[in-house]
C-alpha positions in Angstrom: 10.2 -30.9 19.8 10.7 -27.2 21.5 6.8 -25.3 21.8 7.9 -22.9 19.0 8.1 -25.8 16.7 4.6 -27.3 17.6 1.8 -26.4 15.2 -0.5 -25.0 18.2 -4.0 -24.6 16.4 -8.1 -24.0 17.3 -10.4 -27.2 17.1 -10.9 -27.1 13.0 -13.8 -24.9 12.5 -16.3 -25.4 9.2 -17.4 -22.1 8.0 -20.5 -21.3 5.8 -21.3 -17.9 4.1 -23.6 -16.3 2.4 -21.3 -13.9 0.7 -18.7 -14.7 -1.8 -15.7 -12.4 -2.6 -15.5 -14.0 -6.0 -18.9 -15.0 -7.6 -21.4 -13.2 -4.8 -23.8 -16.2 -6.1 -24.3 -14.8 -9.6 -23.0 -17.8 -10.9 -25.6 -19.4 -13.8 -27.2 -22.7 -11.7 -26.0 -24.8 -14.4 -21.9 -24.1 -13.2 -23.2 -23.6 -9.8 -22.2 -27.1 -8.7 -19.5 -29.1 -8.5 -20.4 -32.2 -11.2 -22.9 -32.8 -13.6 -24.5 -35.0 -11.5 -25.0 -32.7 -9.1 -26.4 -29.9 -11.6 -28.9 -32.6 -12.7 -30.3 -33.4 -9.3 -30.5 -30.0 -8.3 -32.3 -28.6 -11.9 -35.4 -28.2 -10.3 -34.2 -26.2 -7.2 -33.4 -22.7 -7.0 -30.9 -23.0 -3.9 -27.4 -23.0 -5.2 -24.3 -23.7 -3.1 -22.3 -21.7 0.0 -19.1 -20.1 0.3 -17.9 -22.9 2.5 -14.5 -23.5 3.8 -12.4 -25.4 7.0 -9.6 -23.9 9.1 -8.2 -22.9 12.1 -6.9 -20.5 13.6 -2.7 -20.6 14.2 -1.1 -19.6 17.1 2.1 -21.4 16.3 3.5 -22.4 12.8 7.0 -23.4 11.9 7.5 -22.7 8.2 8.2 -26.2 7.4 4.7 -27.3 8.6 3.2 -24.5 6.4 5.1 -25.7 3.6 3.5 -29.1 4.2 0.2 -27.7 4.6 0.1 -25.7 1.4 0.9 -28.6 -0.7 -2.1 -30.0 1.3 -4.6 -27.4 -0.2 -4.6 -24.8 2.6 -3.5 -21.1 2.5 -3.5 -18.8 5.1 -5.2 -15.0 5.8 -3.0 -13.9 8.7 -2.9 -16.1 10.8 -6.1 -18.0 9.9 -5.5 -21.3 8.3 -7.8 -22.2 5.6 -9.1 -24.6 2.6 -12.5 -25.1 0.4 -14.9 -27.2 0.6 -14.5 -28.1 -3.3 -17.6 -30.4 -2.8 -20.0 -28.0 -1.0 -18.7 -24.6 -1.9 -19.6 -22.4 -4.8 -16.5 -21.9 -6.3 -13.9 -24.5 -6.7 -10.3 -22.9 -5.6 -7.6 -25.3 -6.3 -3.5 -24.3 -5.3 -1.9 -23.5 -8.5 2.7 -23.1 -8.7 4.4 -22.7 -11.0 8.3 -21.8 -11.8 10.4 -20.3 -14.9 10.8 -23.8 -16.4 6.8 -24.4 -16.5 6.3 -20.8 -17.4 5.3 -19.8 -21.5 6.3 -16.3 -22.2 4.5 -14.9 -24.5 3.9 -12.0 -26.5 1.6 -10.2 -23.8 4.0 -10.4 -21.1 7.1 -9.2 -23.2 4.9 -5.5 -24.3 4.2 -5.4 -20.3 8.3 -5.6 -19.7 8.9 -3.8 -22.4 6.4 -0.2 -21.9 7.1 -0.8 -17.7 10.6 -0.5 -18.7 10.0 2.1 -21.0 7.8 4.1 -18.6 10.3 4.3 -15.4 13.0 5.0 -18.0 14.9 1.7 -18.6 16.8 2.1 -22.0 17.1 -1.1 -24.2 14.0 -3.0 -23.9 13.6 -5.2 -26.4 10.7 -5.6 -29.0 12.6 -9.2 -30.7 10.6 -12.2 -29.4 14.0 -14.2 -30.4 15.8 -11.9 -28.6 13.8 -11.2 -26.0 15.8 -12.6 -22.4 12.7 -12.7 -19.6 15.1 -13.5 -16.4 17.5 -10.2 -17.9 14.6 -7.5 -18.8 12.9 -8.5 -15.1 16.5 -7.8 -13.7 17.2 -4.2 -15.3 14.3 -3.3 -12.7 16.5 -4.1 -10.0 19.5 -1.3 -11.4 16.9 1.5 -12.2 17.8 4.6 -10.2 14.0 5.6 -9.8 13.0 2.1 -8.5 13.8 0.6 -5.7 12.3 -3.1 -4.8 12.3 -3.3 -0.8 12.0 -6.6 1.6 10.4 -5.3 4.6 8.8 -7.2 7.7 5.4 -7.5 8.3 4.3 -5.3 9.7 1.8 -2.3 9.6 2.4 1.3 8.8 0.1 4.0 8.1 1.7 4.4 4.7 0.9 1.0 3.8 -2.6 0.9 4.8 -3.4 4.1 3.2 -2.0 2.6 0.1 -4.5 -0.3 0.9 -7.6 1.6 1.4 -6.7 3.5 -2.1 -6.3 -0.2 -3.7 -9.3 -1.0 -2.2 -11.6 1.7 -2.9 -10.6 2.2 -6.5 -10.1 -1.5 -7.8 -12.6 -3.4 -5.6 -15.3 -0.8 -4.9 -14.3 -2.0 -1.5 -15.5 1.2 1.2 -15.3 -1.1 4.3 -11.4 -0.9 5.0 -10.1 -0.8 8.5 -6.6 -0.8 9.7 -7.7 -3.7 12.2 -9.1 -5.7 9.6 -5.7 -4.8 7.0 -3.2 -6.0 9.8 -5.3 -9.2 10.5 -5.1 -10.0 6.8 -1.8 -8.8 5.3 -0.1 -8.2 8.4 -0.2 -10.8 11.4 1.1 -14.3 10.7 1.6 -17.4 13.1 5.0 -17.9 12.5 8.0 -17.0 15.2 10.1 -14.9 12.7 9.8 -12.3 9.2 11.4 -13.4 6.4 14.8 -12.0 5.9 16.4 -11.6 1.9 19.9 -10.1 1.7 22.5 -10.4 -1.5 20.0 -12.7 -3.5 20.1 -15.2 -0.3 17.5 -16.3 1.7 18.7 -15.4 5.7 15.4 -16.6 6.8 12.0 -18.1 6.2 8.8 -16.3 6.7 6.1 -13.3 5.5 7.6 -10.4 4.1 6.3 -7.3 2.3 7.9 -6.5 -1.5 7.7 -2.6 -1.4 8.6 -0.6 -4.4 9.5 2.8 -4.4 9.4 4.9 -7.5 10.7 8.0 -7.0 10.8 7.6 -3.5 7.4 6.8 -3.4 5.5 3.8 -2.3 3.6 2.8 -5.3 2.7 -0.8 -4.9 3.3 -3.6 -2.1 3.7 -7.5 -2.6 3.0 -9.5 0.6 4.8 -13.1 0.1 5.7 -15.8 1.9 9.0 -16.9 2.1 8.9 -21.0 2.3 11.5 -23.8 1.7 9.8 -25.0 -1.2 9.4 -21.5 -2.9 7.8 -18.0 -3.1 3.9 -17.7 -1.8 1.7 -14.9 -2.6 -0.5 -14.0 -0.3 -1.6 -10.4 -1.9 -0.7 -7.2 -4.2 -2.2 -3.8 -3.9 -0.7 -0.9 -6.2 -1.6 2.5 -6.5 -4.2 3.1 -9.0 -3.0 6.4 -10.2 0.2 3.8 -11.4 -2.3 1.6 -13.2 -1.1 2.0 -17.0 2.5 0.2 -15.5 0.8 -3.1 -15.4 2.3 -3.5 -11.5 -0.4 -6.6 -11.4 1.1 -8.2 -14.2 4.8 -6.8 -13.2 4.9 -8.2 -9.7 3.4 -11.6 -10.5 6.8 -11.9 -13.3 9.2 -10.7 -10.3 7.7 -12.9 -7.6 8.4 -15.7 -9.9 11.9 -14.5 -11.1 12.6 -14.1 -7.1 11.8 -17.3 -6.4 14.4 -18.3 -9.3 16.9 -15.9 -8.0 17.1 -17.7 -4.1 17.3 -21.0 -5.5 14.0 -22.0 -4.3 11.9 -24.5 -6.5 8.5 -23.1 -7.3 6.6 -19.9 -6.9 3.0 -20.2 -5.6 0.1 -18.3 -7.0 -2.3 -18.7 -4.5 -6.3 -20.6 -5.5 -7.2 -20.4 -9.0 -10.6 -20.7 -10.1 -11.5 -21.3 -13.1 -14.0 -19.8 -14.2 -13.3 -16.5 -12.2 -11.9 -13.9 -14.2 -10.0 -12.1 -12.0 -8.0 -15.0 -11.8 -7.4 -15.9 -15.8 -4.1 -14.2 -15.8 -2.7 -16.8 -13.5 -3.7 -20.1 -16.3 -1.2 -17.4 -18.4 1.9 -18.4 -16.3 1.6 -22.1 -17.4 2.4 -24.5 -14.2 0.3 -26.8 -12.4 -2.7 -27.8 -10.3 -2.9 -29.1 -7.1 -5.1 -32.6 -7.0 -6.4 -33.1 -3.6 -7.2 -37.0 -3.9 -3.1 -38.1 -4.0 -1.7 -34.2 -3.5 -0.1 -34.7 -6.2 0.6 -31.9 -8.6 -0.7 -32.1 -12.6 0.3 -29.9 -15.6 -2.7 -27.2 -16.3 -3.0 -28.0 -19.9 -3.4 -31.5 -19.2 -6.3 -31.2 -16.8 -7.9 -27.5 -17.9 -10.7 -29.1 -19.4 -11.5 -31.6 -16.4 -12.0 -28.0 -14.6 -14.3 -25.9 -17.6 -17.1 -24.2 -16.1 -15.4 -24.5 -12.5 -16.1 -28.3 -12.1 -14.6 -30.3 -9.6 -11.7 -33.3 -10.6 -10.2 -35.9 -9.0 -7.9 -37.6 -10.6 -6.6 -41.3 -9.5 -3.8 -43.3 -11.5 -3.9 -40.5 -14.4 -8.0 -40.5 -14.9 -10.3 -38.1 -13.9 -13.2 -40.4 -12.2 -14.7 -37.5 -10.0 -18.2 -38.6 -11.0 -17.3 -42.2 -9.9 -15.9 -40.5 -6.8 -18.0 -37.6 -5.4 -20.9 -37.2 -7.8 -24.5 -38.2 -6.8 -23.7 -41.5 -6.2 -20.4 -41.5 -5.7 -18.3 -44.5 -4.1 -17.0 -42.1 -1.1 -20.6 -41.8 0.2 -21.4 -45.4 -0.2 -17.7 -46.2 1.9 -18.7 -43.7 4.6 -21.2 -44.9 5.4 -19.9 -48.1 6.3 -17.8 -46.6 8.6 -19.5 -43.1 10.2 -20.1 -45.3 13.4 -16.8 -47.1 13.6 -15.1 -44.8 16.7 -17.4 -45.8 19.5 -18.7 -42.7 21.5 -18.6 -40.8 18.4 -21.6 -39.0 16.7 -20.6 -38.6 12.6 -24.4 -38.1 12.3 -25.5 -39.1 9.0 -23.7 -39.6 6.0 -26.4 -37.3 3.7 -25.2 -37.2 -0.6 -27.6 -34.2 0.0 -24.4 -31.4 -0.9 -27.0 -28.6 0.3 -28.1 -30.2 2.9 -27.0 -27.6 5.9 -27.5 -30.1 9.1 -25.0 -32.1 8.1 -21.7 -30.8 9.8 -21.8 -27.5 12.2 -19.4 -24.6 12.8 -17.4 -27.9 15.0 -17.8 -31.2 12.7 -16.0 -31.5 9.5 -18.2 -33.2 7.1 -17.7 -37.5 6.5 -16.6 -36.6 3.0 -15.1 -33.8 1.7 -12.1 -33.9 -1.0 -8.8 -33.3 0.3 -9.7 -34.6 3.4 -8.7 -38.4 5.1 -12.2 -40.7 3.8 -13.5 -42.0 6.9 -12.6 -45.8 5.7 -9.0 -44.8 5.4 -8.8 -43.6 8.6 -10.3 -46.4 10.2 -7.8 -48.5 8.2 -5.0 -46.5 9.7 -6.7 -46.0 13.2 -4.0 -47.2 16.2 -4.4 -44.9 19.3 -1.3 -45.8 20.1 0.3 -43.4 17.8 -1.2 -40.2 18.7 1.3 -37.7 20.4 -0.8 -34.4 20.0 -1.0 -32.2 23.1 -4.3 -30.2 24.3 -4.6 -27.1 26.4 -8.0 -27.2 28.2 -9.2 -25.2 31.3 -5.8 -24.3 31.8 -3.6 -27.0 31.5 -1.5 -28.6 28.9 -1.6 -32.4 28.8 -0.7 -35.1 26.1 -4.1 -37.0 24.2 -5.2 -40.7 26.0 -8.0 -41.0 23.5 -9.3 -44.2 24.8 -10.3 -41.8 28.3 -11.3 -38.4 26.4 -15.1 -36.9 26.2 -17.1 -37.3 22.6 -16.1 -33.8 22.0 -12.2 -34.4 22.3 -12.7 -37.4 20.1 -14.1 -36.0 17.7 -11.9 -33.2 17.7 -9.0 -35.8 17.2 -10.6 -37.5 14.2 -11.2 -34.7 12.4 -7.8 -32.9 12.7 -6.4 -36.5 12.0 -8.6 -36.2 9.2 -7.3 -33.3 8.1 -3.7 -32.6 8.5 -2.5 -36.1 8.8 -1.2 -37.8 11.8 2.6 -36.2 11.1 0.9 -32.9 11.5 -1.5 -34.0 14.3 1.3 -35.2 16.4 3.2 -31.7 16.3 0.1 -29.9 17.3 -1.6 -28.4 20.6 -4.7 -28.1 20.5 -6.6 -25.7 22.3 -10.1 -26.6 23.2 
C-alpha cells in the first residue's frame, strides 16, 4: 500500500462539552438519558449528560476507507473524524441513508416541486398525485434557463462564505462566523482529490460543493461527499431572502435523485436524532438506521419506536435488548470487567456503570464500553499481535508497531484504535503520536 492510501490519523481523542448544537441541555431529565434504566437511577440527580464524542483528526483518507467508516457510525467536519458516545452523550445521533426505492413521496414533497417549479418559472408542474413522476419534476430543474446546478471543488471563496455568514446569522442566530472556522468545516477534507461529476458520470470520488445559481446568482450551496457507496451530505446553507423556495427541502430531493442518477446505491443524510426537530424532515424520506452492535442497517419504521424520546437501541438477531445490553446493569459492564486488565502493562482503570461519572476515560482513553465500539472481551478473543501492520510516526520517525516492546501509552493507543476502526482499518493507518 502507497502513503496516499494509508489512513494516517491522531491518537483517538474523547471529547466532552458542555455545549450542545442541538439540545444546549434543555432536554426534560426524564429523555435526558439513554434507557430507562438509566433515567431511574439518575431521578434524584440534577446532572444530566455531556455532549460527548470520539475522533481523530485525518491527515490521510482514501475514499474507500471513509466509505467503511461511515457505515461504521462516523462522519466527518473537515477533516476531523468523528462519532457519539450514544451511551454517555445527550443526544443519541444515529447514521440514517436512504435511496429512491426506500423513499415515500408524499403529498408535502410534491407542493414543494410543484411551487419551486412554479416560482423559477418551470411550466407543467403537476398537481395529480397519480400523475405526479418525482425522478422527472426534480429533472426539469436541471433544463431551466434561470437555474443552473454547479459541481464545484472544495474550496473557499468569498462568495461562498458570505453566503455562509448570511445562513448563519439569519437561520441559526449564529454571530460567531469566521472564514477560518467555515473552511475548517465545509471546506478542508483529508482526502488526496475533489470529487469530479461530468455527463451524469462520476470522474472521481471526493467532497464537492452543489452550487445553484439563479439568475446568475448564488443562492444556495450543497456540500456532499462523493463515495462508492453513495451521495453524503455534509451541509446546506441557502440564502434566506430565497426562503419561500423550500431550497432545504429542494436540495435534500436532488441529493437523493443525484445519487440515483450516477448509479450509486444510497444517499446519506447525515445523524438523525430523534427527538431533535430540526432533524424531523429527514424520518420524511423513509430509509433506514444505522445499528451500531452488528452495523447492520434497519428499516426506520421498524425500529422508530425503539428510538421515541431519543432512547438508545441495540438490536441483536432482530430484538431490541439495549436494556439487557447497556442499561444499569447491563451484560457489557459485567464482561468488561472481566477483561479491563487482560493486556499486561495496560491501565483500563475501572470499569464504572456510573454513565456520568467523568474520571472514567480522559481527552486520551476511550471508555471500556461504549456502543459501536470493539467490547473489550471481543477483542481479547481476537487479540494476536502477530497481525498488527499499523505504522507510527513519533519524534520524527516512521516505524512499523512491535507491540510486545512499545510504552503503556502506545499500547493503549493500539487497543483503542483496534477498538475502534477494526484491525482492517488499523492496519492501513499511521499513527502519529
Amino acid at each position: 500500500m502507497q502513503m496516499n492510501e494509508k489512513l494516517i490519523i491522531s491518537r483517538p481523542l474523547y471529547l466532552k462539552s458542555d455545549d450542545c448544537g442541538y439540545c444546549h441541555h434543555e432536554k426534560p431529565h426524564s429523555k435526558a438519558f439513554p434507557t430507562k434504566s438509566w433515567t431511574n437511577h439518575y431521578a434524584q440527580s440534577k446532572e444530566t449528560p455531556s455532549s460527548i464524542s470520539l475522533g481523530f483528526q485525518v491527515e490521510n483518507m482514501t475514499v474507500e476507507q471513509y466509505d467503511q467508516l461511515i457505515n461504521k457510525g462516523f462522519r466527518r467536519s473537515g477533516s476531523f473524524l468523528y462519532k457519539t458516545d450514544l451511551l454517555r452523550g445527550c443526544c443519541r445521533m444515529y447514521t440514517i441513508r436512504t435511496n429512491m426505492e426506500m423513499f415515500k413521496l408524499n403529498k408535502e414533497h410534491r407542493q414543494t416541486i410543484n411551487k419551486f417549479n412554479k416560482k423559477i418559472g418551470i411550466e407543467g408542474h403537476s398537481d395529480d398525485s397519480k400523475g405526479f413522476e418525482l425522478v422527472k419534476e426534480l429533472r426539469k430543474m436541471d433544463q431551466c434557463d434561470r437555474l443552473k446546478i454547479k459541481y464545484e471543488d472544495s474550496v473557499f471563496t468569498k462568495r461562498k462564505y458570505e453566503l455562509f455568514t448570511k445562513y448563519q446569522n439569519h437561520i441559526h442566530d449564529d454571530f460567531k462566523t469566521s472564514e477560518r472556522s467555515f473552511k475548517r468545516f465545509l471546506c478542508d477534507y483529508p482526502f488526496m482529490q475533489n470529487g469530479k461529476i461530468k455527463d451524469d458520470e462520476v470522474l472521481q470520488y471526493g467532497p464537492l460543493h452543489q452550487c445553484y445559481y439563479l439568475d446568475s446568482k448564488l443562492i444556495a450551496i450543497g456540500f456532499l461527499d462523493v463515495l462508492p457507496s453513495g451521495i453524503s451530505s455534509i451541509y446546506f446553507i441557502y440564502d434566506p431572502d430565497y426562503k419561500e423556495l423550500g431550497l432545504g427541502k429542494i436540495s435534500g430531493l436532488k441529493e437523493m435523485e443525484l445519487s440515483q442518477k450516477l448509479g450509486l446505491q444510497y444517499y446519506y443524510l447525515g445523524y438523525f436524532i430523534e427527538d431533535c426537530s430540526k432533524m424531523s424532515y429527514k424520518k420524511k424520506f423513509g430509509g433506514e438506521i444505522l445499528n451500531v452492535v452488528d452495523y447492520d442497517y434497519y428499516k426506520y419504521d421498524d425500529i422508530k419506536s425503539y428510538m421515541k424520546d431519543g432512547a438508545l437501541f441495540a438490536i441483536k438477531d432482530g430484538v431490541n435488548v439495549v436494556e439487557e445490553m447497556y442499561g444499569v446493569d447491563g451484560d457489557e459492564f459485567k464482561q468488561a470487567t472481566k477483561y479491563f486488565k487482560h493486556w499486561e502493562g495496560v491501565d483500563y482503570g475501572k470499569i464504572s456503570n456510573d454513565i456520568l461519572d467523568q474520571d472514567e476515560g480522559d481527552v486520551y482513553g476511550i471508555p471500556g464500553v461504549i456502543p459501536g465500539v470493539l467490547p473489550l472481551q471481543e477483542l481479547a478473543n481476537q487479540w494476536d499481535t502477530s497481525r498488527l501492520k499499523m505504522l507510527i510516526f513519533e519524534d520524527g520517525f516512521l516505524r512499523p508497531i512491535v507491540y510486545d516492546l512499545e510504552n503503556e501509552r502506545t499500547k493503549r493507543v493500539v487497543l483503542d484504535i483496534y477498538r475502534v476502526i477494526g484491525l482492517e482499518l488499523l492496519n492501513q493507518s499511521v499513527v502519529f503520536m
